[in-house]
C-alpha positions in Angstrom: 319.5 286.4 193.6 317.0 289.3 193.9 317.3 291.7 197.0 314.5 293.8 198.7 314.1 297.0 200.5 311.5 298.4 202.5 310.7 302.0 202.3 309.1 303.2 205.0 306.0 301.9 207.4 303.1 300.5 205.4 299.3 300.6 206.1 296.7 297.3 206.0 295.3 297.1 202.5 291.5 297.8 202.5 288.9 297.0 199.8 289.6 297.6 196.2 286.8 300.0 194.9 288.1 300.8 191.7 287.8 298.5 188.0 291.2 297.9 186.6 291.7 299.6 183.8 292.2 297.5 181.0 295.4 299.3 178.9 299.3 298.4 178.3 299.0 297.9 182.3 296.8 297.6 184.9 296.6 300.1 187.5 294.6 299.7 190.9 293.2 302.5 193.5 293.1 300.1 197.0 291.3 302.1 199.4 292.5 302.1 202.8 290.5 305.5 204.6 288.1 304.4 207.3 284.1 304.3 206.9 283.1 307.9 206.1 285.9 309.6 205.5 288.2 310.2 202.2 286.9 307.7 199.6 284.2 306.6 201.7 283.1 310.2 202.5 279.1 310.3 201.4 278.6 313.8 201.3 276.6 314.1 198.3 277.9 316.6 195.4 276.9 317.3 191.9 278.8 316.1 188.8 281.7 318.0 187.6 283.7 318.2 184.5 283.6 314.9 183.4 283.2 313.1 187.3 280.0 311.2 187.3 280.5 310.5 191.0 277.2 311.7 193.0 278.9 311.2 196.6 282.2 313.2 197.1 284.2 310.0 197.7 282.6 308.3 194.5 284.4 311.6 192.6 287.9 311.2 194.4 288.3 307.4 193.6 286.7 308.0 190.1 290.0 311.2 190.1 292.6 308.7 191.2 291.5 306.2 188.8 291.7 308.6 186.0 295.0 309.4 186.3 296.0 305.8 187.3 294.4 305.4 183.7 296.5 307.5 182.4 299.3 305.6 183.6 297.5 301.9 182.4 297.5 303.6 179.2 301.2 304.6 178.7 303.4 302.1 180.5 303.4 298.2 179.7 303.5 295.3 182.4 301.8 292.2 182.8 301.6 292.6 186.6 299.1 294.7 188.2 300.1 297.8 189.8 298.6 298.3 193.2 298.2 301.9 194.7 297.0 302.1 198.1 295.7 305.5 198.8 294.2 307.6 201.8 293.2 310.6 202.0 294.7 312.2 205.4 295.2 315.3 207.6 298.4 316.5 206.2 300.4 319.3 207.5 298.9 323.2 206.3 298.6 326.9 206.8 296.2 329.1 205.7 298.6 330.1 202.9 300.1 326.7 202.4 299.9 323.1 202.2 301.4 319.4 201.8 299.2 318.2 199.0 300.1 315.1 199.0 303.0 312.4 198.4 303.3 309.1 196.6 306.2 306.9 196.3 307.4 303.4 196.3 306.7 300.9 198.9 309.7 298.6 198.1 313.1 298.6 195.7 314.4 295.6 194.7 317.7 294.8 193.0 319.3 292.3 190.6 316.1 291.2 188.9 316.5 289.1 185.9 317.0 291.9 183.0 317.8 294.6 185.4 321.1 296.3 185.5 322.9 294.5 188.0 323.1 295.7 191.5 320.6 299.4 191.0 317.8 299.7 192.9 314.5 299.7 191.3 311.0 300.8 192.4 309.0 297.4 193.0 306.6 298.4 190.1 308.6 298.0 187.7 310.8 295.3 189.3 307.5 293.2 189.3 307.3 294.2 185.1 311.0 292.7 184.9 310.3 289.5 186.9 307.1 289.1 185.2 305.5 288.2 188.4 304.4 290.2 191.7 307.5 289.7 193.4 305.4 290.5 196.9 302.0 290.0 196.5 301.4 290.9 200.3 302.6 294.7 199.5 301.3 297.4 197.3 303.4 298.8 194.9 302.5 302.5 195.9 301.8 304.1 198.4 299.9 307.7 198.4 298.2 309.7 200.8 296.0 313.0 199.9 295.3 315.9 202.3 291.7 315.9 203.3 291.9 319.0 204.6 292.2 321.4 201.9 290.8 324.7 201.4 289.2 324.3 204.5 289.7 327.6 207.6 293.6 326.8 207.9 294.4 324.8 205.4 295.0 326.9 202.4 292.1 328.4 202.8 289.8 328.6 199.7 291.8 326.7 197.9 290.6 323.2 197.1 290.8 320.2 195.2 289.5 320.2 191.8 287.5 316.8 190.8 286.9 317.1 187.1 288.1 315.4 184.8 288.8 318.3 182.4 291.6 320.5 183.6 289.0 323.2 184.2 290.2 323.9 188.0 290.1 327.9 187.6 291.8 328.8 191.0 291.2 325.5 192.7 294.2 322.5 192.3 293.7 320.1 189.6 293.9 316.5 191.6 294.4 314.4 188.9 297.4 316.7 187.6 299.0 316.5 191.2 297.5 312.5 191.0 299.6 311.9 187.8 302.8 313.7 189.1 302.9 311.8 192.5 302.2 308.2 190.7 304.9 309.4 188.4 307.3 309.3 191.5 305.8 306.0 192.6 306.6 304.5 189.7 310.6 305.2 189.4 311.1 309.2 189.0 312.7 309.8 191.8 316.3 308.7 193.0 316.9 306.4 196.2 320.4 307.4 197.1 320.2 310.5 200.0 321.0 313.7 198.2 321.7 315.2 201.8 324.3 313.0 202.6 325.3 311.1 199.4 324.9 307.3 201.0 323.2 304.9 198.4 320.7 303.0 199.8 322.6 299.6 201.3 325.8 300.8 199.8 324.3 300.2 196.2 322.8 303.4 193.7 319.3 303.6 191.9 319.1 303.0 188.3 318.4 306.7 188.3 321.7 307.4 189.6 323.1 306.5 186.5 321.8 309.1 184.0 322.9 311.8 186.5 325.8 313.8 185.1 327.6 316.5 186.8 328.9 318.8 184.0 331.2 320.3 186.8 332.9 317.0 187.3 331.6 315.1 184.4 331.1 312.3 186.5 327.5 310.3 187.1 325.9 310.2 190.3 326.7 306.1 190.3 330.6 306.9 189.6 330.9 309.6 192.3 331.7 309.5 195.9 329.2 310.5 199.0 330.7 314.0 199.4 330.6 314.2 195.7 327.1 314.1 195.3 326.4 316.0 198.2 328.4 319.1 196.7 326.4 318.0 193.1 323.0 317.9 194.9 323.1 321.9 195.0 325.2 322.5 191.8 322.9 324.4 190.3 322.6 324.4 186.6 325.0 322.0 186.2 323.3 318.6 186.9 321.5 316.8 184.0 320.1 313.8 182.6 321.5 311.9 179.7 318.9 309.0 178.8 318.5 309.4 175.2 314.5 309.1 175.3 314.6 312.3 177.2 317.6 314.3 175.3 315.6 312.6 171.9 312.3 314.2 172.8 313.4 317.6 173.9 313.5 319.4 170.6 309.4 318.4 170.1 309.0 319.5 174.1 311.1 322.3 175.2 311.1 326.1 173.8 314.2 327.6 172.3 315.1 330.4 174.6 317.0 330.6 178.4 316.3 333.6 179.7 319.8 335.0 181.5 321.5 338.0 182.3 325.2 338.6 180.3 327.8 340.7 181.6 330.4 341.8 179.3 332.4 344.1 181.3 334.4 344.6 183.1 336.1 341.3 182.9 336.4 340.3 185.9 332.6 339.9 186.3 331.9 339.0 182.6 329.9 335.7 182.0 326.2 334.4 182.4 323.9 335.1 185.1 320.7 333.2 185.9 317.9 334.9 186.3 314.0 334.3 187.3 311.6 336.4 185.0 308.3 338.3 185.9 304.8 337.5 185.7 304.4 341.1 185.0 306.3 343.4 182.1 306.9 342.1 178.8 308.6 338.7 178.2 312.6 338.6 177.6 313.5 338.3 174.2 316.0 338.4 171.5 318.7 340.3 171.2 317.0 341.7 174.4 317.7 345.1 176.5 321.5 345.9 176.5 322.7 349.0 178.4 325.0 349.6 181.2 323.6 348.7 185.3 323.4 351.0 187.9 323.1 350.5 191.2 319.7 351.8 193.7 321.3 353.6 197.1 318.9 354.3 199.7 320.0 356.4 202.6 318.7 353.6 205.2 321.3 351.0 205.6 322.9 351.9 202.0 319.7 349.7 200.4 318.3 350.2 197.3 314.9 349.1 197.9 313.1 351.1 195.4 310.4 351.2 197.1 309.0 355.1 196.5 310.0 357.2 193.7 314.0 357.8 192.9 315.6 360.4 194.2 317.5 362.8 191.9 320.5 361.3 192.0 318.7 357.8 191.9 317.2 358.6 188.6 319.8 360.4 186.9 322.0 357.3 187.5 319.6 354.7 186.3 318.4 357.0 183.3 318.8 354.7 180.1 319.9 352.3 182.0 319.5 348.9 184.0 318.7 349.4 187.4 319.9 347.0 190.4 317.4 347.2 192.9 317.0 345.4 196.4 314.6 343.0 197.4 312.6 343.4 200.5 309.8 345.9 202.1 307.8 346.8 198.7 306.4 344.6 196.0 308.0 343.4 192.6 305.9 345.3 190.7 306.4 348.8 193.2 309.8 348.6 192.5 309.8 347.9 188.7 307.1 351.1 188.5 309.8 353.1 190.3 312.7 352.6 188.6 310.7 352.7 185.1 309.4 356.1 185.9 313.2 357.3 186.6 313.8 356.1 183.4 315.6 352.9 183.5 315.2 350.7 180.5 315.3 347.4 182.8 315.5 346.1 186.7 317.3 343.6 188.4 316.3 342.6 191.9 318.7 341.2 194.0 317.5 338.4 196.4 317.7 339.2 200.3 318.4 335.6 201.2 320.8 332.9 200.2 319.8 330.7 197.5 319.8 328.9 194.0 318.7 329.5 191.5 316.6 333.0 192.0 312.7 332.0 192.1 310.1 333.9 189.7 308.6 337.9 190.4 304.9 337.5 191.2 302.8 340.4 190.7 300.1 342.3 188.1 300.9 345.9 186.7 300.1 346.0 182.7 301.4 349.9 183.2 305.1 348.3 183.6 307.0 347.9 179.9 310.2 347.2 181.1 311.9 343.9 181.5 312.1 342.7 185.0 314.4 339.5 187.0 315.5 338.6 190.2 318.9 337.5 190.6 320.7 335.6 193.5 321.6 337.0 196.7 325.5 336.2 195.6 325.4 337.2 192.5 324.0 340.9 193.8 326.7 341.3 195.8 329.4 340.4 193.1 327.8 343.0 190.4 327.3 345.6 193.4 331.7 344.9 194.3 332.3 345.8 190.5 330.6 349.0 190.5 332.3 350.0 193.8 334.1 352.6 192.2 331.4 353.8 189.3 330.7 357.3 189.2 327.7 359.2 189.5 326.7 358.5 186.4 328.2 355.2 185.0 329.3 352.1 186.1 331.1 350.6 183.6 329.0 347.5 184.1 327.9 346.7 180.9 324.7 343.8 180.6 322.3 342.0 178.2 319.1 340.9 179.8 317.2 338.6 177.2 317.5 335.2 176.2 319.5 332.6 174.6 317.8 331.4 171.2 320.5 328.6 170.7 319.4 327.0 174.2 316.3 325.1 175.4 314.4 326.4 178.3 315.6 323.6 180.6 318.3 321.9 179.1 321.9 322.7 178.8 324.0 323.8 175.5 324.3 320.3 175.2 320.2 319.6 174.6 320.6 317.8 177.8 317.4 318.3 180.5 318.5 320.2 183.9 317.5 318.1 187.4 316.6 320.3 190.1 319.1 321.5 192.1 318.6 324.1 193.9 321.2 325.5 197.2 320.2 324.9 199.6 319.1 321.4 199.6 315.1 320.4 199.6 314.8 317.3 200.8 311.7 315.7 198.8 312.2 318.0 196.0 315.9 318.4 194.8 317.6 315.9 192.2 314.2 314.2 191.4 312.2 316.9 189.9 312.9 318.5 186.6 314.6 322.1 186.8 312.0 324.8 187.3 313.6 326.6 184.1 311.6 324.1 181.8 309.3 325.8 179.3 306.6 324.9 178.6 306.1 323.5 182.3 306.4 320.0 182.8 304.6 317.7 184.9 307.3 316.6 187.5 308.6 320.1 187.9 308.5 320.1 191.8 305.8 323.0 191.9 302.5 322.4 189.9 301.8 324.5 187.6 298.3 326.0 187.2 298.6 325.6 182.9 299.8 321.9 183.0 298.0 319.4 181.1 297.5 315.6 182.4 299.3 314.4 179.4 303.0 312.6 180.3 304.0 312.3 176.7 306.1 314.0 173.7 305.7 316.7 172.4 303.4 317.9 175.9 306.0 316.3 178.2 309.3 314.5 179.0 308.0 312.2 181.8 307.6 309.2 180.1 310.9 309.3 178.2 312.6 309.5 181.6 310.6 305.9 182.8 311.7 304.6 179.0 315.3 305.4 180.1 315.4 303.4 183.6 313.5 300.2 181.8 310.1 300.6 181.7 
């Protein structure tokens, strides 16, 4: 016998406004805003990039039922797929902003052809059964924020409605559309990462293609606390459906950027790393020389951020500087320590955290290699040149990258979850890792070069719904 779940409090279906589209599946946009506003918003606008729309809430349903397209186009069911949307104040800053959320309305498990007591999305429960196993609920459920780029709300910023990817600065909605239905339809776990309790004592289908490589155990097989404690593994979580791990080689770039210590021993081993928007690229063999450390006289820092003292430069001369993050910019720092001479800079996070985030900035006058490393990991490179001398440090390092592994898998060819310490709840375990190159759609962040393509060789989203069933 089948068994249902609600997630979460649902809104009264309004009219439909949009066609079906008529592909391997039919995808719906129900409209549920109010008269005047979101959808029904009759502000009139010109058409752009593809958006015939002549009303600004003509050009937002015509956005959402591109990417639902998209979707029609790629998946295969005999039952429609209902989306109710709205667009809706959702929460912002003038530098930041929820841009929206999409996810399913109901799971349901032990479908006929299902694997026996998993959890899936109702989607593609009703593509199993053949039937809308409740035809009084959407399937999805999405809501948009009105709000943005308005005085407060990421201000300036604001949705892009063409249909062809040419936002500039502005978001691309049907990008962000495509990710979010993406979620809707089954990318995305239902077991609490934060606590490790399965929904109803049972795991998502998603659950099993979750492999610890610490444990080696799947997410299914383990216990509450042990996928709590493999919710923030970084690194170490992957996924092993063979449509994705199949279509990696024709997606992902050859090359992990990391940081290898050779000596002394007891520091040796790989380091993750997030690289610069600024400086040249890491490469192969990449810069190998021996680190130094960046002292400051105020509170024993090295923030680098004005130019080295004597001593400061004659240690970091030819060498790989360890700098501190905080006070300055990335690219004040980098300047710094490249005018003293050093041949590469690590900066060492100033908060707890895994894995280390990118270095924003511009400076084309930087031609040194530039990373940020982890807070933890700064502090055990900084214990093992304790005792350096003036001079050297005995540390000896390899920024560059790994040519025998994929941006975003493992050794194994396997692709990384996101996992970053500590936990983000939305984010973590249902995303791909951030490492992926070139960036894929259900990264948690979205990207400014991402295409609306979900397929090989642009992107490994669909090979991950192959592998739960659709």
């Amino acid at each position: 016998m089948s068994t249902r779940a609600r997630l979460g409090t649902l809104l009264l279906a309004a009219l439909v406004l949009a066609p079906p589209a008529f592909g391997a599946a039919t995808i719906t946009i129900v409209n549920g805003d109010p008269a005047g506003v979101g959808f029904n918003d009759p502000t009139v606008v010109a058409p752009v990039g593809g958006n015939s729309g002549t009303t600004l809430g003509q050009q937002r349903l015509i956005a959402f039922q591109a990417a639902a397209d998209k979707w029609g186009t790629t998946l295969t069911s005999t039952v429609q797929i209902n989306v109710l949307a709205t667009w809706e104040a959702l929460s912002c800053t003038a530098t930041s902003a929820v841009l929206g959320s999409a996810g399913a309305t109901e799971v349901w498990r032990n479908v006929t052809g299902m694997v026996t007591d998993h959890w899936y999305g109702k989607a593609e429960a009703d593509k199993f059964a053949g039937s809308d196993l409740d035809a009084n609920t959407p399937d999805i459920r999405a809501r948009f924020n009105v709000n943005l780029g308005q005085t407060g709300c990421l201000t300036g910023i604001f949705w892009y409605l063409g249909l062809d990817n040419n936002h500039g600065s502005n978001i691309d909605l049907v990008t962000v559309l495509t990710h979010e239905f993406a979620h809707g339809l089954g990318f995305q776990t239902y077991t609490n990462g934060s606590t490790g309790a399965q929904l109803g004592g049972y795991p998502s289908i998603w659950d099993d293609f979750l492999l610890d490589t610490s444990t080696g155990k799947t997410w299914t097989a383990m216990s509450a606390t042990e996928r709590v404690a493999s919710a923030i593994n970084t690194d170490k979580l992957v996924w092993t459906g063979t449509n994705v791990t199949t279509a990696i080689p024709s997606v992902l770039s050859l090359g992990t950027p990391q940081l290898t210590v050779s000596a002394p021993v007891s520091v040796a081993g790989t380091y993750l790393v997030g690289t610069a928007s600024f400086g040249p690229a890491l490469s192969s063999p990449g810069v190998g020389a021996e680190v130094m450390p960046v002292v400051d006289l105020a509170g024993n820092l090295g923030l680098a951020c004005n130019a080295f003292s004597t001593p400061n430069a004659a240690g970091v001369n030819g060498k790989i500087a360890l700098v501190d993050r905080g006070t300055c910019t990335f690219t004040v720092k980098a300047a710094n320590a490249q005018a003293a001479g050093a041949v590469g800079v690590l900066v060492a996070d100033n908060a707890a955290g895994s894995p280390p985030a990118g270095l924003g900035g511009t400076d084309p006058t930087i031609t040194i290699p530039t990373v940020r490393i982890t807070q933890a990991d700064g502090v055990t490179l900084k214990n093992a040149m304790a005792t350096r001398s003036r001079l050297h440090s005995g540390l000896l390092a390899n920024l560059g990258v790994n040519l025998s592994v994929r941006a975003g898998a493992d050794a194994s060819g396997r692709a990384l979850m996101y996992t970053p310490n500590p936990y983000q709840s939305g984010s973590s375990v249902s995303h791909w890792d951030t490492s992926m190159f070139p960036n894929q759609l259900m990264e948690p962040n979205i990207n400014s070069d991402l295409t609306h393509e979900v397929t090989p060789p642009t992107d490994l989203t669909f090979p991950l719904l192959q592998d739960i069933g659709w």
